[in-house]
KEKOLGU-834402 format. One record per atom (N, C-alpha, C): atom name; residue number from 1; x, y, z. Coordinates in nm, 3 decimals, always signed. Each point is the difference from the previous one (the first is absolute). Layout:
BEGIN
atome / num / c1 / c2 / c3
CA / NUM / X / Y / Z
...
END
This chain:
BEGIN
atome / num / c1 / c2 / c3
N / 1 / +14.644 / +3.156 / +12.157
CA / 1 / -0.019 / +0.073 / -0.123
C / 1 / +0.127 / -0.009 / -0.085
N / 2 / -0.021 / -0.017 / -0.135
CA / 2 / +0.094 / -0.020 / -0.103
C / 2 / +0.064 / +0.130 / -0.032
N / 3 / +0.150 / +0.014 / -0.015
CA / 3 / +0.041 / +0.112 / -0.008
C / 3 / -0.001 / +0.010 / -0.133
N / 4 / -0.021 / +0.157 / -0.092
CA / 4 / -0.058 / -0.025 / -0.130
C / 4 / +0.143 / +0.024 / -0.029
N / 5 / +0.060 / +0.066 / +0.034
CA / 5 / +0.143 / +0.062 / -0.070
C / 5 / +0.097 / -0.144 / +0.030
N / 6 / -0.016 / -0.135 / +0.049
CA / 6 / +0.102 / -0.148 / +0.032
C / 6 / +0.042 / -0.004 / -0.163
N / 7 / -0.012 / +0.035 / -0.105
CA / 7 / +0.004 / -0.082 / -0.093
C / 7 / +0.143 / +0.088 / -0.073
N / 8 / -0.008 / +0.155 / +0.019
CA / 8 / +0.159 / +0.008 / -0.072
C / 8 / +0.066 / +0.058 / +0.140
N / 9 / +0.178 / +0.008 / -0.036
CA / 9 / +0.104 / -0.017 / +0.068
C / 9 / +0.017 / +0.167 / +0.094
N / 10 / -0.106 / +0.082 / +0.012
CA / 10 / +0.023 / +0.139 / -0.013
C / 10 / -0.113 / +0.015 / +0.137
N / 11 / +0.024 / +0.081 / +0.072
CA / 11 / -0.082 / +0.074 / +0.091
C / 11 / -0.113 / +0.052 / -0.070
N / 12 / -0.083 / +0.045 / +0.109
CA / 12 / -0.167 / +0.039 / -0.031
C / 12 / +0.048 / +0.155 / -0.022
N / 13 / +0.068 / +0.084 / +0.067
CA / 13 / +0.021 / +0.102 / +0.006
C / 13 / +0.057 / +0.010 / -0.144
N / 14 / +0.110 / -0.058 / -0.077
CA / 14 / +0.038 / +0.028 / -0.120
C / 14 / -0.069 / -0.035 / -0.074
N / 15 / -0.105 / -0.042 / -0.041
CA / 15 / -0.112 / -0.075 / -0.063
C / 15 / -0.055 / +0.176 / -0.017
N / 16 / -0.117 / +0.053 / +0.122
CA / 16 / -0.063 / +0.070 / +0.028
C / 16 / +0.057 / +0.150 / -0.064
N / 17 / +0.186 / -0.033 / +0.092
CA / 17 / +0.042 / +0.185 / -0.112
C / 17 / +0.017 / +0.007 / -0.154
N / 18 / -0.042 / -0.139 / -0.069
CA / 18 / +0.081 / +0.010 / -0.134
C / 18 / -0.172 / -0.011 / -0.056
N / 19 / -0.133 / -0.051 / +0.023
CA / 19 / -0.083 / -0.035 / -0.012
C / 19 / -0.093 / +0.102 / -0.013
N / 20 / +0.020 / +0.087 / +0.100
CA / 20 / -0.088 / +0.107 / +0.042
C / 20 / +0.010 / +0.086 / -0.130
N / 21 / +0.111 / +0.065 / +0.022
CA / 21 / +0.017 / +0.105 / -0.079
C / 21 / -0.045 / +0.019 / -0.197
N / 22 / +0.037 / -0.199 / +0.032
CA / 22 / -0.065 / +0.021 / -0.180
C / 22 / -0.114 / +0.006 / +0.007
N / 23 / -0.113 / -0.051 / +0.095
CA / 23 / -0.115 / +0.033 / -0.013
C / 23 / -0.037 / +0.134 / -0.019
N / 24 / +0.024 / +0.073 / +0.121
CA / 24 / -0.047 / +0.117 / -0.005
C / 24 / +0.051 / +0.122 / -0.017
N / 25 / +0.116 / -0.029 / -0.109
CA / 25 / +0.039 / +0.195 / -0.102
C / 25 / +0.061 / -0.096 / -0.154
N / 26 / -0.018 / +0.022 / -0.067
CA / 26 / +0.053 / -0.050 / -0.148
C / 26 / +0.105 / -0.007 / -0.004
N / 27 / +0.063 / -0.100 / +0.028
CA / 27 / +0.126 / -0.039 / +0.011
C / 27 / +0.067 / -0.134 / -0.108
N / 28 / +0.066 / -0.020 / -0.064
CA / 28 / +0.075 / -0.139 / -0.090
C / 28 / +0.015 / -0.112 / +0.074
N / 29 / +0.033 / -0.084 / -0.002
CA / 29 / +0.040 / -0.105 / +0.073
C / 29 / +0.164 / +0.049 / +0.016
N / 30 / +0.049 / +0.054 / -0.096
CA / 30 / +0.164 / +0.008 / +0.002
C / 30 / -0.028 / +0.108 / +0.140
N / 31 / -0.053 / +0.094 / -0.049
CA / 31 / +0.004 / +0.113 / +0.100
C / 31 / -0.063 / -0.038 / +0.174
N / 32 / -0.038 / -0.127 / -0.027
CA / 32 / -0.026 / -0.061 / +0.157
C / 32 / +0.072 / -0.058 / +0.086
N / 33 / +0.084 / -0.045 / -0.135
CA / 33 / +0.102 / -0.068 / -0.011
C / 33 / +0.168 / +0.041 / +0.103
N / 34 / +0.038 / +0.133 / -0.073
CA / 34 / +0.084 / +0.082 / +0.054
C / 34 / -0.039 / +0.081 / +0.144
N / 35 / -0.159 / -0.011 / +0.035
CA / 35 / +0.019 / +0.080 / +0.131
C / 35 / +0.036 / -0.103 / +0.135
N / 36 / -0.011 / -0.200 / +0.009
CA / 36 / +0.084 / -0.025 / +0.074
C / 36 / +0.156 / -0.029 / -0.006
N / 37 / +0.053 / +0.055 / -0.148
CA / 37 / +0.111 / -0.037 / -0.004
C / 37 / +0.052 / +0.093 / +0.084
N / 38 / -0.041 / +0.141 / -0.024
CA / 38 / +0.069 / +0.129 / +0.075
C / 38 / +0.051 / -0.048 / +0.134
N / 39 / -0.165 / -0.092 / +0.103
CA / 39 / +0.068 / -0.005 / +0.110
C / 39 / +0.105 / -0.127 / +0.004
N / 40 / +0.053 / -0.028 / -0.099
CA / 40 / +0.055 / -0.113 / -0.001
C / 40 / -0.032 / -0.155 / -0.014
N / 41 / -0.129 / -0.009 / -0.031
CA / 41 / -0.071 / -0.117 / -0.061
C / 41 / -0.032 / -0.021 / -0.121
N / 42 / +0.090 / -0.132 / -0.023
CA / 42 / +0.009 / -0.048 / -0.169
C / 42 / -0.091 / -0.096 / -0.028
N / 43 / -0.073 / +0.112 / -0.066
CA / 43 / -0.190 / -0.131 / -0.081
C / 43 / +0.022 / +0.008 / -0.119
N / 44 / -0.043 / -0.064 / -0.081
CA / 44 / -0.036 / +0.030 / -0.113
C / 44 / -0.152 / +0.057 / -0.098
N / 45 / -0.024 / +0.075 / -0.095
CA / 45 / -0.121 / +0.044 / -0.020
C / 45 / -0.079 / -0.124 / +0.032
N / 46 / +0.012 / -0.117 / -0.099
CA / 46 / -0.096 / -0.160 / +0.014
C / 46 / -0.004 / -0.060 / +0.137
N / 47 / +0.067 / +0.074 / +0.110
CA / 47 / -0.041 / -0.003 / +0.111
C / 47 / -0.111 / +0.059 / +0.041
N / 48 / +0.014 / +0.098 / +0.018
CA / 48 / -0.080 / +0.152 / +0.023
C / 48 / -0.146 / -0.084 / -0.105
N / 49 / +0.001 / -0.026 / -0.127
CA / 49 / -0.113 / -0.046 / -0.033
C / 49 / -0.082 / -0.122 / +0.034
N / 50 / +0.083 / -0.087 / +0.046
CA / 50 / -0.091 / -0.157 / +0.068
C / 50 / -0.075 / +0.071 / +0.132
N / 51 / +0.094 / +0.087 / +0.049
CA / 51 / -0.044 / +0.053 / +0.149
C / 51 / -0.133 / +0.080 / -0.048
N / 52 / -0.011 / +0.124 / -0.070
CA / 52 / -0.084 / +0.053 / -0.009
C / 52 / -0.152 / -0.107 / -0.081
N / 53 / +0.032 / -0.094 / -0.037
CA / 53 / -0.095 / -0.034 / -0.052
C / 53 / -0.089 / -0.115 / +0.101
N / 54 / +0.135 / -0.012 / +0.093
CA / 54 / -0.042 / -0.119 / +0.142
C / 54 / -0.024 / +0.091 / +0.056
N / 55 / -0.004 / +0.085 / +0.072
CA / 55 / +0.002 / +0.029 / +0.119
C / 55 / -0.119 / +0.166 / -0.023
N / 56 / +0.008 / +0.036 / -0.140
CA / 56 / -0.036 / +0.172 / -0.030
C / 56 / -0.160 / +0.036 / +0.002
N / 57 / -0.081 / -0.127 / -0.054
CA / 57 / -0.135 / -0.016 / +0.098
C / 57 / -0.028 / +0.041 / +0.096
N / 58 / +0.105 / -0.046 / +0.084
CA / 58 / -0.071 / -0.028 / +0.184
C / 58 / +0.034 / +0.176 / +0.001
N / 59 / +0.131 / +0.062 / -0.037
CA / 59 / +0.036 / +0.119 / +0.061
C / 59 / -0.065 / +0.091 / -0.070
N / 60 / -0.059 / -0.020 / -0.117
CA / 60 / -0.085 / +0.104 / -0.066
C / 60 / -0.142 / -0.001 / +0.094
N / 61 / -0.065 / -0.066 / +0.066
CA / 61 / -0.116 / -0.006 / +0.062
C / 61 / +0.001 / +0.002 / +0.111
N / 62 / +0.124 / +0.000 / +0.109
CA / 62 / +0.010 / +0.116 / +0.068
C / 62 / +0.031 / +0.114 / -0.013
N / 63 / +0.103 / +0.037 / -0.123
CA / 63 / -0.001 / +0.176 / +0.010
C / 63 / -0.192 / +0.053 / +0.001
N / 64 / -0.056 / -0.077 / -0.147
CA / 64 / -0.112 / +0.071 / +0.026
C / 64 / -0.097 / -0.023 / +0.071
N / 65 / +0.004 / -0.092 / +0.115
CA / 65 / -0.067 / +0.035 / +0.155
C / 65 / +0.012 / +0.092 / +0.032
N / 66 / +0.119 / +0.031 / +0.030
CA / 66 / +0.098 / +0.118 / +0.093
C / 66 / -0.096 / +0.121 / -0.074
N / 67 / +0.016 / +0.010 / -0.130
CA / 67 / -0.006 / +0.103 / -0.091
C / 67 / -0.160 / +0.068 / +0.050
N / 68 / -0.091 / -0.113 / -0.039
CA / 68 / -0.114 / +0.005 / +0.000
C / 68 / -0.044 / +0.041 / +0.170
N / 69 / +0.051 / -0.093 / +0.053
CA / 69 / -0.033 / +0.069 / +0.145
C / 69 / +0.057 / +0.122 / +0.066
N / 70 / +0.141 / +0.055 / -0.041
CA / 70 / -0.010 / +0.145 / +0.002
C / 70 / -0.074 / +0.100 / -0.055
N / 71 / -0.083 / -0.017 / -0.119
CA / 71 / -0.061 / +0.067 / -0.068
C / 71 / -0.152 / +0.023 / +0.048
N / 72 / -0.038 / -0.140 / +0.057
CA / 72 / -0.146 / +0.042 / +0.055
C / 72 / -0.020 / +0.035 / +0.127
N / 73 / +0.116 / +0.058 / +0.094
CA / 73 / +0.000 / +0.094 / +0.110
C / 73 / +0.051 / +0.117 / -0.016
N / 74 / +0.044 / +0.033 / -0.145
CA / 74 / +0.024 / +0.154 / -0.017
C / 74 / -0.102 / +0.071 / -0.022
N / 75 / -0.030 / +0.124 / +0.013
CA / 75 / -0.084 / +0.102 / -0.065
C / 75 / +0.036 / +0.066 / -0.092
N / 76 / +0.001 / -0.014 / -0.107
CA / 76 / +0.085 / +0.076 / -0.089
C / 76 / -0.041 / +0.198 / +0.051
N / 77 / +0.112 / +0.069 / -0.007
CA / 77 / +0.009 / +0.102 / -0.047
C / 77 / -0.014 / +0.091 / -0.136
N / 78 / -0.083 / +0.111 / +0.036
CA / 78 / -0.049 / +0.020 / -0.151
C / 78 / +0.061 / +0.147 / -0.006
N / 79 / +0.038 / -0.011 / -0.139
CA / 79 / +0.054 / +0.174 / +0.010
C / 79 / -0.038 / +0.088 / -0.113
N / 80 / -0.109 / +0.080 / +0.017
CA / 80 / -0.039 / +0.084 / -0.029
C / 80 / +0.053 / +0.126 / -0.080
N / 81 / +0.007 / +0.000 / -0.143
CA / 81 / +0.050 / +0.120 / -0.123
C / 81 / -0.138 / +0.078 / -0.008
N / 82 / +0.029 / +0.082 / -0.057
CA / 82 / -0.065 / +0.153 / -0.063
C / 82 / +0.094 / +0.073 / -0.097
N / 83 / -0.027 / +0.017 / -0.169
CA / 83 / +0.066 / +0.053 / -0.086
C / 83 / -0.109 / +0.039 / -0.101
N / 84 / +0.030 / +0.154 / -0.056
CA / 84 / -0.072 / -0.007 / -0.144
C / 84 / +0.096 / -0.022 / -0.093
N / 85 / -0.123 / -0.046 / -0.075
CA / 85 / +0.033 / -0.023 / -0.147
C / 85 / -0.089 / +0.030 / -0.130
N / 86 / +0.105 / -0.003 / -0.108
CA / 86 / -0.104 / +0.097 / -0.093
C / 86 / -0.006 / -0.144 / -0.101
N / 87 / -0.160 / -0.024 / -0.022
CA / 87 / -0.024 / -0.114 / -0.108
C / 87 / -0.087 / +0.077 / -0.094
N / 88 / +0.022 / -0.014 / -0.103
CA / 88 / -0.029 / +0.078 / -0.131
C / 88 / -0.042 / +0.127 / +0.011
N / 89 / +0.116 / +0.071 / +0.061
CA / 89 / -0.008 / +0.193 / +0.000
C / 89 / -0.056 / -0.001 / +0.107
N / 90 / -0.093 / -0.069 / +0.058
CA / 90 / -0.053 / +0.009 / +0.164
C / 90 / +0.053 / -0.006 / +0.142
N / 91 / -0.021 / +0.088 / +0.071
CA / 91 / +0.066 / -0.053 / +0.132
C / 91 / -0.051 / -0.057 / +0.088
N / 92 / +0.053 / -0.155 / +0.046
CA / 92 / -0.120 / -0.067 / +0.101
C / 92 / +0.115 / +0.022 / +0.135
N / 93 / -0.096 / -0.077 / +0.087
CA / 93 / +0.074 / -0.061 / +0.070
C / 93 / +0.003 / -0.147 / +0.074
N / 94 / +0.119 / -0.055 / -0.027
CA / 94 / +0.016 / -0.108 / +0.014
C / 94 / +0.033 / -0.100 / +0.183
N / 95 / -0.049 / -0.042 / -0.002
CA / 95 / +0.029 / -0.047 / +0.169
C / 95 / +0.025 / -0.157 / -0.011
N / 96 / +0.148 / -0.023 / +0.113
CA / 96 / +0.026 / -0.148 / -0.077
C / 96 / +0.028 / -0.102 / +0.155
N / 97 / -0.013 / -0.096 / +0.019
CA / 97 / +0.000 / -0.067 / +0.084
C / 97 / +0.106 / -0.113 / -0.024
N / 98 / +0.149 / -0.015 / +0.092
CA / 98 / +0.056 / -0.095 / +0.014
C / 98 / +0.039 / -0.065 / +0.111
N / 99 / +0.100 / -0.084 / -0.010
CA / 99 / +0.007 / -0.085 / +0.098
C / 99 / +0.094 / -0.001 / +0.046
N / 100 / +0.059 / -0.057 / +0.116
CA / 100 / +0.126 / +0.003 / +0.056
C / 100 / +0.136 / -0.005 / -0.058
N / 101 / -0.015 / -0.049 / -0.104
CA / 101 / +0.112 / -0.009 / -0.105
C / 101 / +0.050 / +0.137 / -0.140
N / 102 / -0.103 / +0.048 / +0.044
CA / 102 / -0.008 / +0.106 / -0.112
C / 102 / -0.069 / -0.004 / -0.117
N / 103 / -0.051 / -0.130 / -0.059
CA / 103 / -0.097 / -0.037 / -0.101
C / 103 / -0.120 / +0.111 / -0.003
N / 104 / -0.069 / +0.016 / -0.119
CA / 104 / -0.130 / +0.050 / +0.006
C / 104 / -0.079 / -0.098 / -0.025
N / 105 / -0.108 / +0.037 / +0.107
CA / 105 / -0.131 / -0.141 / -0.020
C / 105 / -0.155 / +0.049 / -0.065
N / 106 / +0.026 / +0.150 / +0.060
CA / 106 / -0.150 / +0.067 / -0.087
C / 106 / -0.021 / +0.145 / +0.009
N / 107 / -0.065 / +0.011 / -0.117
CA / 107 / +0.073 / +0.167 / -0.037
C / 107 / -0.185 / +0.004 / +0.007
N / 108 / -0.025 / +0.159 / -0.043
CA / 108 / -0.129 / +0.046 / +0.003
C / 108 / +0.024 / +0.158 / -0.086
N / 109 / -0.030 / +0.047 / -0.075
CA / 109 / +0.008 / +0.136 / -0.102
C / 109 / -0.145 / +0.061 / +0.068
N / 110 / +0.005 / +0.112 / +0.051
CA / 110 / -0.111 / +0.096 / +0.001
C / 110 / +0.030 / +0.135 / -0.054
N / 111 / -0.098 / +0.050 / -0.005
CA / 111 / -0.007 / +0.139 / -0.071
C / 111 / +0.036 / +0.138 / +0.122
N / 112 / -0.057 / -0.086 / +0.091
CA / 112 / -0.013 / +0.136 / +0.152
C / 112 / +0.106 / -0.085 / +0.069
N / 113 / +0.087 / +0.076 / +0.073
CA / 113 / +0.049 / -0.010 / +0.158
C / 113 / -0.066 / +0.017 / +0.101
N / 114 / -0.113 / -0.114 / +0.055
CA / 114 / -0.054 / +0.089 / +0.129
C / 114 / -0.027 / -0.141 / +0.085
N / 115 / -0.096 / +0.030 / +0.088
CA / 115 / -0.029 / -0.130 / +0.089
C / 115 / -0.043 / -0.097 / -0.030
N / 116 / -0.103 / -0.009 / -0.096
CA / 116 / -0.091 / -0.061 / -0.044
C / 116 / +0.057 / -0.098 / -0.080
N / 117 / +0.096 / +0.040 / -0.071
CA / 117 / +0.115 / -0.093 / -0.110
C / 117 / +0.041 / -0.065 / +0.074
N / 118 / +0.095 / +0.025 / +0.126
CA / 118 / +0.087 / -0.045 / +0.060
C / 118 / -0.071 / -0.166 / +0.085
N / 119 / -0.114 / +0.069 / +0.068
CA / 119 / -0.109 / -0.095 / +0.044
C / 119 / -0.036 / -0.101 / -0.073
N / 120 / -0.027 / +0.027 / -0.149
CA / 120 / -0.041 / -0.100 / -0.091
C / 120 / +0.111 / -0.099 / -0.005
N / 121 / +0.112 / +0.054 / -0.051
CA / 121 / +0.102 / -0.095 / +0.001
C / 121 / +0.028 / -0.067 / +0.108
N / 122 / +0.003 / +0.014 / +0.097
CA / 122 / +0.084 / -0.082 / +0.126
C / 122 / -0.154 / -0.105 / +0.031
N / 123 / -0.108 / +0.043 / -0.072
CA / 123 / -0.135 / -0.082 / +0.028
C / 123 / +0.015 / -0.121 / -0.088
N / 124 / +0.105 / +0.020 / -0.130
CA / 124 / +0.002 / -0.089 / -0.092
C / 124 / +0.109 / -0.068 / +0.003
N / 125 / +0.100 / +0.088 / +0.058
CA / 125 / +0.110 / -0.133 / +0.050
C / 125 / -0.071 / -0.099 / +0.119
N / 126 / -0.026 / +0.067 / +0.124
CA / 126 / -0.056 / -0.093 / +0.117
C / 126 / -0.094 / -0.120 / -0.080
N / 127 / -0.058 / +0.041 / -0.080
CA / 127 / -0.090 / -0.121 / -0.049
C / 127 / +0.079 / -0.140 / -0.071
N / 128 / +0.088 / +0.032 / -0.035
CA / 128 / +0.085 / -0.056 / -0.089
C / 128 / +0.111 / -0.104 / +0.091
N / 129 / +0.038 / +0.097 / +0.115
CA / 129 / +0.108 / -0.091 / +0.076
C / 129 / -0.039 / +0.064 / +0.143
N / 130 / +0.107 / -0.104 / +0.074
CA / 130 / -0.070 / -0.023 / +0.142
C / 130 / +0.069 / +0.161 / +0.056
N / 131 / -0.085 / +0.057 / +0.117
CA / 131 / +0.076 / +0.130 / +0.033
C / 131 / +0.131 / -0.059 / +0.029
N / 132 / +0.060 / +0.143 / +0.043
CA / 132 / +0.202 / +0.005 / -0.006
C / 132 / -0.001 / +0.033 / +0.127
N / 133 / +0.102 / -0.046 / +0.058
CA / 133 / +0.089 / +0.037 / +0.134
C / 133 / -0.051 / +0.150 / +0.038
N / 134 / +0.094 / +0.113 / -0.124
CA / 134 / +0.011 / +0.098 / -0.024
C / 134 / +0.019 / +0.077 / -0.118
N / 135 / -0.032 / +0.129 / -0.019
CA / 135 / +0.014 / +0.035 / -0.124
C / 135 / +0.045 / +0.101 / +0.037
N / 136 / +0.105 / +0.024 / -0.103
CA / 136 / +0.131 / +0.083 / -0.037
C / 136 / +0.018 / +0.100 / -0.100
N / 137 / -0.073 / +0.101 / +0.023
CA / 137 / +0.034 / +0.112 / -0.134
C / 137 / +0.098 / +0.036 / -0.046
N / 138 / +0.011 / +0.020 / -0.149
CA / 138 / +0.146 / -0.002 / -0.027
C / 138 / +0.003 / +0.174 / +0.008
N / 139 / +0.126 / +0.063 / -0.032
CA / 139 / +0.023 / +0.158 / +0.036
C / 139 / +0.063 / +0.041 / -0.121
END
């Protein structure tokens, strides 16, 4: 097997730490630039760019293997709000459904606090997405 990295003067490993990182957080080329100088490796940005453009394919499509296949053995966690609120002089109440991150994914306004609301909603999230691990009321 052909080694893909034979062609410039630099290890796979320095390839990979200067490569990675621009892929995956918004980073400059300058600013990719300076994080192997720190450890003492002198590239230049038009380095850092032949590399990412040779090599940033292959490592972008394994992160999102990795990505993708952690994601379809999680269960997401769901966490469960309860708040009123007043929409035009009225008081409802509002019930909101998010996700592990803190995002809101789906809200519901009723008029009553009781079972029947509560039931409806979690009938209309389940329909919508696959059940959760667990669900987490917020306090």
């Amino acid at each position: 097997m052909r080694n893909s990295f034979g062609y410039f003067n630099s290890s796979p490993e320095i390839i990979r730490l200067t490569v990675i990182p621009y892929i995956r957080y918004p980073l400059s080329l300058r600013q990719v630039e300076d994080t192997p100088f720190e450890r003492g490796i002198d590239i230049l940005y038009e380095t850092v760019r032949l590399w990412q453009n040779r090599y940033g394919p292959k490592f972008d499509v394994g992160i999102l293997k990795r990505w993708v296949h952690r994601q379809s053995h999680t269960n997401p966690r769901w966490l469960l709000g309860e708040v009123f609120v007043q929409i035009n002089g009225e008081m409802f109440y509002l019930w909101r459904r998010g996700d592990y991150e803190g995002e809101v994914l789906e809200t519901l306004a009723s008029k009553q606090r009781d079972r029947k609301a509560e039931i409806t909603f979690l009938k209309c999230t389940m329909k919508s997405h696959p059940p959760p691990s667990s669900i987490v009321p917020s306090v």
